[in-house]
C-alpha positions as a Markdown table, in Angstrom:
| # | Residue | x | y | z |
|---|---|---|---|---|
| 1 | Unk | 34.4 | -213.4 | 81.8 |
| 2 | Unk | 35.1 | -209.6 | 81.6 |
| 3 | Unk | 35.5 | -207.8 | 78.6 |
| 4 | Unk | 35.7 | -204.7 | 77.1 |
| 5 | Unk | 33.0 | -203.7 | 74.5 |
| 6 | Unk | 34.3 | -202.0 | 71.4 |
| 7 | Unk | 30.5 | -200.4 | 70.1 |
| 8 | Unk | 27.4 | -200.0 | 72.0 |
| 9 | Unk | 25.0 | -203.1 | 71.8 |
| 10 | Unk | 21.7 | -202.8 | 73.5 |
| 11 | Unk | 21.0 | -204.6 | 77.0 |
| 12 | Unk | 24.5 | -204.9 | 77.6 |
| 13 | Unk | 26.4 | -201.3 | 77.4 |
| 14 | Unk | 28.0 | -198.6 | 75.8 |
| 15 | Unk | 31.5 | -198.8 | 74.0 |
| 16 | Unk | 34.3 | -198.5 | 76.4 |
| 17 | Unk | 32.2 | -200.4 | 79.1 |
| 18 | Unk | 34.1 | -203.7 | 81.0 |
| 19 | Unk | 31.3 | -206.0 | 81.4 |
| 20 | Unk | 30.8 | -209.4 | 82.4 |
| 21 | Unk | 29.2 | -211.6 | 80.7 |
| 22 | Unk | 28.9 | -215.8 | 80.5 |
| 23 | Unk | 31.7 | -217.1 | 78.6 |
| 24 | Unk | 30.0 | -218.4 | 75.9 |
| 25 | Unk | 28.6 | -215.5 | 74.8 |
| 26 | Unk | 32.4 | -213.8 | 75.0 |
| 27 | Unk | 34.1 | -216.4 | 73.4 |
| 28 | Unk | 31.6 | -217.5 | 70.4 |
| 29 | Unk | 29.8 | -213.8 | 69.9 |
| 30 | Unk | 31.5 | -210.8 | 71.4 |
| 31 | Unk | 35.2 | -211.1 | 70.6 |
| 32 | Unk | 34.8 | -213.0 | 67.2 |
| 33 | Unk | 32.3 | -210.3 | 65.7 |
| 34 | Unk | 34.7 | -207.9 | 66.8 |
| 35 | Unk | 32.2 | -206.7 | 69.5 |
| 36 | Unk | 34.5 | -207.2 | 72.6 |
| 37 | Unk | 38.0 | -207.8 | 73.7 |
| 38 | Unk | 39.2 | -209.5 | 76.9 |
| 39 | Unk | 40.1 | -207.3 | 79.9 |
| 40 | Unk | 43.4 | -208.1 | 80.3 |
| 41 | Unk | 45.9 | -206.0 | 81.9 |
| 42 | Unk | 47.5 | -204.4 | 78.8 |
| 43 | Unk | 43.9 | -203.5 | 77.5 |
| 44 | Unk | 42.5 | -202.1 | 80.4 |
| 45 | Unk | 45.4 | -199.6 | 79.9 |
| 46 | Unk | 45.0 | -199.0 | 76.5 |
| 47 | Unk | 41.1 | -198.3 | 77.7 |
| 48 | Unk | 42.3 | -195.8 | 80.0 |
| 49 | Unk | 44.6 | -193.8 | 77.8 |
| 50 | Unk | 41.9 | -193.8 | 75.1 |
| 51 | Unk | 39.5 | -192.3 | 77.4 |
| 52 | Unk | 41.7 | -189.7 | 78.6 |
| 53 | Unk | 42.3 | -188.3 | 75.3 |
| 54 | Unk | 38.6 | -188.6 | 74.2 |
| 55 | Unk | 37.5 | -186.7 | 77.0 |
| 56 | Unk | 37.3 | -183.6 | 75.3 |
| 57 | Unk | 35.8 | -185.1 | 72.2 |
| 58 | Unk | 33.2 | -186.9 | 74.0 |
| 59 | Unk | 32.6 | -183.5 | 75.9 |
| 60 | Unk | 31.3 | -181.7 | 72.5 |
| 61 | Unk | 29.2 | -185.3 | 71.8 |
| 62 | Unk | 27.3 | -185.0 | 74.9 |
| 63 | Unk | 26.7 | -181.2 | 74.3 |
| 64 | Unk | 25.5 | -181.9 | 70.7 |
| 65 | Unk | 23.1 | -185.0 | 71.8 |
| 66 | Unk | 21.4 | -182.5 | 74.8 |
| 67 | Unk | 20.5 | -179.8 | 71.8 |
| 68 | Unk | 19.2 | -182.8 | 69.5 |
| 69 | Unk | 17.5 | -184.2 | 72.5 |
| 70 | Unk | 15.6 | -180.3 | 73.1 |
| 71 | Unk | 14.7 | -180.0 | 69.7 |
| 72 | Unk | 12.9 | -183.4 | 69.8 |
| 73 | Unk | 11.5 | -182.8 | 72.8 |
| 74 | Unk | 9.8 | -179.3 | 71.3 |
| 75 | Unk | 8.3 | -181.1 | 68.5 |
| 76 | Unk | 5.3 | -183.1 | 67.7 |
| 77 | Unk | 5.9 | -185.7 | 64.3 |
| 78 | Unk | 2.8 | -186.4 | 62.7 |
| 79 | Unk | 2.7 | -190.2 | 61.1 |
| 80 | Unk | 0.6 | -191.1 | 58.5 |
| 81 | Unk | -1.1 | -194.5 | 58.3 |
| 82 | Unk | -3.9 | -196.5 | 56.8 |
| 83 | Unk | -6.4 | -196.8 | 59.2 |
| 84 | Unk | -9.7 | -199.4 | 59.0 |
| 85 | Unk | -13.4 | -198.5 | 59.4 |
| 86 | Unk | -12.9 | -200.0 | 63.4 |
| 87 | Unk | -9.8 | -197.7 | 63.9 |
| 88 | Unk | -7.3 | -200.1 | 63.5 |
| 89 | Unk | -4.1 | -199.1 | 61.7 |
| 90 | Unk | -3.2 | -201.7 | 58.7 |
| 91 | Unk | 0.6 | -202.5 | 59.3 |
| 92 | Unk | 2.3 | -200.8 | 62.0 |
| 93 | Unk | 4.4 | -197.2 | 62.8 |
| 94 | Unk | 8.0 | -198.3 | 62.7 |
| 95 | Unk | 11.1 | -197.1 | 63.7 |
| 96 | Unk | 12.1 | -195.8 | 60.3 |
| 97 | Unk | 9.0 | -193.8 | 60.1 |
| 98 | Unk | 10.0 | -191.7 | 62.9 |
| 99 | Unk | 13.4 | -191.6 | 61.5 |
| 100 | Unk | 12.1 | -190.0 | 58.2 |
| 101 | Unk | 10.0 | -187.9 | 60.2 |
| 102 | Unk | 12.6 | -186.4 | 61.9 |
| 103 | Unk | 15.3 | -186.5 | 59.1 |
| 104 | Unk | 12.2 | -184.4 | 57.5 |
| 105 | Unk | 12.6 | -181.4 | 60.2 |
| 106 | Unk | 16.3 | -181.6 | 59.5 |
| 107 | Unk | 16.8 | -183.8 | 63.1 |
| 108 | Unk | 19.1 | -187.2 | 61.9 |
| 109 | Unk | 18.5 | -190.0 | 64.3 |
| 110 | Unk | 19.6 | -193.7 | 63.7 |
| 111 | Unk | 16.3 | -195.6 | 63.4 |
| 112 | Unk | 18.5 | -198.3 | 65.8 |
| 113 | Unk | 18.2 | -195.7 | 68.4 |
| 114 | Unk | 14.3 | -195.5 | 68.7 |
| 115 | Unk | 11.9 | -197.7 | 70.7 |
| 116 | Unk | 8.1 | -197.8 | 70.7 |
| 117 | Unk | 7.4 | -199.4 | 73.6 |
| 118 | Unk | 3.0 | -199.4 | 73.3 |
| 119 | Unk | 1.9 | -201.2 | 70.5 |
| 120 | Unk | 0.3 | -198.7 | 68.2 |
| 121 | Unk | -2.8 | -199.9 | 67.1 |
| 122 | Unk | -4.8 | -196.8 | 66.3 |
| 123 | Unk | -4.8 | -193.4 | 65.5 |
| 124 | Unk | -4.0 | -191.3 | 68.5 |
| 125 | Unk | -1.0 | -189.9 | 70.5 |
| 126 | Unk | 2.2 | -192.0 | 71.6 |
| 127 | Unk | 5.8 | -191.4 | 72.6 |
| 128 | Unk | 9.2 | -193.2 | 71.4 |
| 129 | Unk | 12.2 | -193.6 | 73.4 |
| 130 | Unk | 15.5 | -192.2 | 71.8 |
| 131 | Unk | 18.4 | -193.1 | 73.4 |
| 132 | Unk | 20.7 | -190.4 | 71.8 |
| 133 | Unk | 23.9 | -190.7 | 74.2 |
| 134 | Unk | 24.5 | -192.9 | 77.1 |
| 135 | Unk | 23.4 | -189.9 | 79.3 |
| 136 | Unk | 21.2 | -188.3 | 77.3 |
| 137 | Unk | 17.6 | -190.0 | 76.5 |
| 138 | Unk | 14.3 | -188.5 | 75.0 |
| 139 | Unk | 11.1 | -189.0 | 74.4 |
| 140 | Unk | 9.6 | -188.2 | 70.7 |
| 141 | Unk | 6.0 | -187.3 | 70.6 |
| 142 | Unk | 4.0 | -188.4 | 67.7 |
| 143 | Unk | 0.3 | -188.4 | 66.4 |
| 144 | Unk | -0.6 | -191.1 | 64.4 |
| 145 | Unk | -3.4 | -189.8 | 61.6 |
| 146 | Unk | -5.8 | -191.4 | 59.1 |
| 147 | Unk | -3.8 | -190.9 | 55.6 |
C-alpha cells in the first residue's frame, strides 16, 4: 500500500514522502491518526502542487537548519549528573537534558529530534545525533560531570 505521509515519523520518512508500507499499518495507524493519506491520483497532484509552491519556503528552512547545525557543531554542553563512588551515573542523560542545555545557549531543538545512541553510564565525553532537517544532521558534543 502507498501512501503519502502528512508529518515526519521516525524509521519511515519525512512529510511529503510516498512510502510503502504493509496495509495494516496504513489502514489501522497511518491514515486514521491522520499520519498518512493514500496515494491516489488526485493526491499525488495535490502533493506536487504543494511542493512547488513550498519550494521557496523550504529553501530558507534548509538554510536556517545548516546555521543551527554550525552552531551545535561549535559547542561543547556540559551535563550535570549524580555520579556513585564506582563512577557510575544514578539515572541517565536524556534527551530533554540536551534540549535544556541547548535552549540554555539560546539554540531550540525538539528533544524528539535527539538520539544518544552509547548508553551513558559514566562521566566522560559522548555525542548525540540531531536530526535538524531531512538533509541536515549533527552531532552534539557533551561532557557528562560529577554534580
Amino acid at each position: 500500500m502507498e501512501v503519502i505521509l502528512k508529518t515526519d515519523i521516525k524509521g519511515l520518512g519525512y512529510k511529503n514522502d510516498m512510502v510503502d508500507v504493509k496495509p495494516g499499518y496504513g489502514r489501522n495507524y497511518l491514515i486514521p491518526q491522520g499520519f498518512a493519506v493514500l496515494a491516489t491520483s488526485s493526491n499525488r497532484r495535490i502533493l506536487q502542487e504543494n511542493i512547488k509552491q513550498a519550494a521557496h519556503k523550504a529553501e530558507k528552512i534548509k538554510t536556517e537548519a545548516e546555521n543551527i547545525a554550525a552552531s551545535i557543531e561549535a559547542l561543547t554542553l556540559e551535563i550535570k549528573a549524580k555520579i556513585g563512588e564506582t563512577g557510575k551515573i544514578f539515572g541517565k542523560v536524556t534527551t530533554l537534558q540536551i534540549s535544556d542545555a541547548l535552549s540554555e545557549k539560546g539554540i531550540e531543538v525538539d528533544r524528539k529530534k535527539i538520539a544518544i545512541n552509547v548508553p551513558v553510564e559514566g562521566a566522560g565525553d559522548f555525542e548525540a545525533d540531531i536530526d535538524l532537517h531531512r538533509e541536515v544532521k549533527t552531532k552534539a558534543k557533551f561532557v557528562v560531570v560529577a554534580e
